[in-house]
C-alpha positions as CSV (number, residue, x, y, z in Angstrom):
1,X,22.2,31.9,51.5
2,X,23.4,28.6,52.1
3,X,20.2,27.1,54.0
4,X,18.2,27.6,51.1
5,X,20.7,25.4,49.1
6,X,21.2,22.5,51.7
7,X,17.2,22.8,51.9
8,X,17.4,22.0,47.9
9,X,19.8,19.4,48.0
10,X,18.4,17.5,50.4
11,X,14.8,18.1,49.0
12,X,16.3,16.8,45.9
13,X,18.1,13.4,47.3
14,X,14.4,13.2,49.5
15,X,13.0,12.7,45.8
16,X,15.6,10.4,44.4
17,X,15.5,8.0,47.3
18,X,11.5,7.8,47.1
19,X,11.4,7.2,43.6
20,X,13.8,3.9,43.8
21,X,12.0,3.0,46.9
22,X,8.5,2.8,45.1
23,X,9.8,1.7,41.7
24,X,11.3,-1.3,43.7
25,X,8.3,-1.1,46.0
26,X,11.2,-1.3,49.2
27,X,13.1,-4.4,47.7
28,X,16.2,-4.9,46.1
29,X,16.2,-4.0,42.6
30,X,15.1,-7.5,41.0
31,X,18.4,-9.7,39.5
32,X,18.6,-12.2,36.2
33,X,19.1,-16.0,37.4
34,X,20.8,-16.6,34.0
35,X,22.1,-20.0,35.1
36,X,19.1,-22.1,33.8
37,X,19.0,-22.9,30.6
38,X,17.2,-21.0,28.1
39,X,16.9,-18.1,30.5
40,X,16.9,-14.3,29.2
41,X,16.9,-11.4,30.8
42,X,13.8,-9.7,30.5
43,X,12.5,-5.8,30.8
44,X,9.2,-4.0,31.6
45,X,6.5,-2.4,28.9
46,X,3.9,-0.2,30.1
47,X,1.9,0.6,26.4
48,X,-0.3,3.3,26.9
49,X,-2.3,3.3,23.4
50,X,-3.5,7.2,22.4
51,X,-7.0,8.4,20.6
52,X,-10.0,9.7,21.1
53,X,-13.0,8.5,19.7
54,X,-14.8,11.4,17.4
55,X,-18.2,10.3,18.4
56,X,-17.8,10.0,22.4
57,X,-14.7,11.1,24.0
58,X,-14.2,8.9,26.8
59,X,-15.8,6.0,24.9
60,X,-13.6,2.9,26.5
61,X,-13.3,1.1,22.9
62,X,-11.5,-2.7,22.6
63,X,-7.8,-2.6,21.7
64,X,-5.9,-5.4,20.2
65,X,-2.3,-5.0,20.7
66,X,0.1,-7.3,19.3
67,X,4.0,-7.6,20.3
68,X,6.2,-9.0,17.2
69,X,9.4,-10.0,18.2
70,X,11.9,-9.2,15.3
71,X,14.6,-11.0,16.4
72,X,16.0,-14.7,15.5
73,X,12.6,-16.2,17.0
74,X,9.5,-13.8,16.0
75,X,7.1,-14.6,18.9
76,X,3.7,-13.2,18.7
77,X,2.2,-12.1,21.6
78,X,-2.0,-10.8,21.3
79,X,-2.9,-8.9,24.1
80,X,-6.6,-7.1,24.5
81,X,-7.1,-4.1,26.4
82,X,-9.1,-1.2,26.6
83,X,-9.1,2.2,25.3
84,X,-7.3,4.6,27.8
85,X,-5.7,2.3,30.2
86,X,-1.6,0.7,30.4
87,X,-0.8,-2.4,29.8
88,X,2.1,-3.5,31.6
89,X,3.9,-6.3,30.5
90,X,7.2,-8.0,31.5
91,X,9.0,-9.5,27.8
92,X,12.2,-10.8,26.8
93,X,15.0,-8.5,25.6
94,X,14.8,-7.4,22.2
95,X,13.2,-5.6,19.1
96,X,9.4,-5.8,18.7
97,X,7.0,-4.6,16.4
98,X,3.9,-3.2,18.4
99,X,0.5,-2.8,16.7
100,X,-2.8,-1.4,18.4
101,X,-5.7,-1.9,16.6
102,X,-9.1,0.1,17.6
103,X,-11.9,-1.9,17.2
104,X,-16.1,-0.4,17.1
105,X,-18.0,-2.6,18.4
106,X,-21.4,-3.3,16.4
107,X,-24.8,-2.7,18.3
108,X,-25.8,-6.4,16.9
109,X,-24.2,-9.1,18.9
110,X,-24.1,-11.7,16.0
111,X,-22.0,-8.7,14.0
112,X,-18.5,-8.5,14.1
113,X,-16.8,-5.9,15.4
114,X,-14.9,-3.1,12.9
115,X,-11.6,-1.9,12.6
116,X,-11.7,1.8,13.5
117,X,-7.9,2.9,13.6
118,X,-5.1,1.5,13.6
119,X,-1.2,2.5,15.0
120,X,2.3,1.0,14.8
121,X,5.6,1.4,16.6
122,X,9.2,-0.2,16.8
123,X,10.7,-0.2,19.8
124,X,13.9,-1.4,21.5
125,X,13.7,-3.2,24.7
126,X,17.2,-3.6,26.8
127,X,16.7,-1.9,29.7
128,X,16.6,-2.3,33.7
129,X,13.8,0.2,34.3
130,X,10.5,0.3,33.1
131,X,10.0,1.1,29.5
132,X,7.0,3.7,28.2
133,X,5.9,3.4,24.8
134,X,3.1,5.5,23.4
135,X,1.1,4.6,20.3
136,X,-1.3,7.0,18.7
137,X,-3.0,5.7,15.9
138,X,-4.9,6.8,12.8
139,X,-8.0,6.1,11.5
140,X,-8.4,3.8,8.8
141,X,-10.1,4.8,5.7
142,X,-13.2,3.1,4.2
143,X,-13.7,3.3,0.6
144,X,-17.3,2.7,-0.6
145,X,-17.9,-0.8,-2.4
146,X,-17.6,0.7,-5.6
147,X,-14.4,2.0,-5.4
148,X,-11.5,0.2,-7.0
149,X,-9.8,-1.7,-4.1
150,X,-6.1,-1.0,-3.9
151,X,-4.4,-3.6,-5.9
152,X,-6.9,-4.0,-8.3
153,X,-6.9,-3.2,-12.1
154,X,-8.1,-0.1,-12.9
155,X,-10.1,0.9,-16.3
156,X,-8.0,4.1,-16.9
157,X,-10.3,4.6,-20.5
158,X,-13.1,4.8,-17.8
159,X,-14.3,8.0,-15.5
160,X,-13.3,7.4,-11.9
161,X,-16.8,8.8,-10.8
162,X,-19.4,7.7,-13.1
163,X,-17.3,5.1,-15.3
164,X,-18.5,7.0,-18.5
165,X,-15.7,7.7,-21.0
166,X,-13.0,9.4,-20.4
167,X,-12.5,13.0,-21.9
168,X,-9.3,14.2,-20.0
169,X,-7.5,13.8,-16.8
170,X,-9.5,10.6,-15.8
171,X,-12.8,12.1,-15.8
172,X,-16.1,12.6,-18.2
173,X,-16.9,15.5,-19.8
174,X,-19.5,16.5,-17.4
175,X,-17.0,16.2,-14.0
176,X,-13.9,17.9,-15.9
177,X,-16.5,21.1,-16.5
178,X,-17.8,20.3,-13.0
179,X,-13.7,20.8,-12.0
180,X,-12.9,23.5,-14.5
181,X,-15.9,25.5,-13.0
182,X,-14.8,24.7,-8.9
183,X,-11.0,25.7,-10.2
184,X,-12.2,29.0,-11.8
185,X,-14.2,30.4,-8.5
186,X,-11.9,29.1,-6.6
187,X,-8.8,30.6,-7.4
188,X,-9.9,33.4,-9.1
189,X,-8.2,36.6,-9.4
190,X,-9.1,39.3,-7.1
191,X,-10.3,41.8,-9.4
């Protein structure tokens, strides 16, 4: 009965001495010189940016990540990357504001390329290990050119789908019967 518990124990402190020795990769654990001026102490990022493309799933797509410090100085750092790998980045103690941005590339080369989702996430950044931060981002939604832009002043006396007059609830006479009609089969009652 005891063997198989001195087995675990020692299995276990096996495991806990191999992980420090390859997060240090055999050195000491790495120290803040502090005396120079201007110096901060700094942590380690690995930003792993999650989605899947719904037209190829292991598409490897352009990311544009961008680290925002939100502290007294707000540094900017861009850094590109590619769908489905970690960046891993060594930055100054602190709050940031990190942004991935998807981008589709256009078959043209002269064409710019399209944003295709886009994710946020605040982080804090303090400690001695390595940090993990996961973004998963959303698509972005691209309203047809003749849609009102957000922002924009909206003719509210005008149908929101044909921009004939309105009858009722934003709409023309022929889309509120068009809705009238859906809402009746819809929800009708089971007889």
């Amino acid at each position: 009965m005891v063997e198989p518990v001195i087995a675990w124990v020692g299995q276990k402190l096996a495991e806990k001495a191999l992980d420090r020795a390859m997060t240090t990769d055999g050195r000491k654990p790495r120290r803040h010189d502090l005396s120079v001026q201007g110096a901060e102490a700094t942590s380690d990022l690995d930003i792993t940016v999650k989605y899947t493309l719904p037209y190829c799933r292991g598409a490897k797509a352009p990311v544009v990540l961008t680290l925002r410090r939100l502290d007294e100085s707000a540094e900017n750092l861009t850094l590109p990357m590619v769908l489905g790998e970690t960046a891993r980045v060594r930055l100054k103690r602190g709050r940031y504001r990190i942004t991935a941005a998807i981008l589709e590339l256009s078959p043209r080369h002269d064409a710019a390329p399209t944003l295709h989702a886009f994710g946020a996430q605040l982080l804090w950044l303090g400690g001695n290990g390595t940090a993990k931060a996961c973004i998963r981002p959303v698509p972005v939604i691209v309203l047809p050119p003749e849609a009102p832009r957000p922002g924009t002043f909206v003719d509210f006396m005008r149908c929101r789908m044909c921009a004939s007059p309105v009858m009722m609830f934003g709409l023309c006479r022929v889309h509120t019967d068009q809705v009238v009609r859906y809402v009746r089969e819809k929800f009708a009652p089971a007889a």
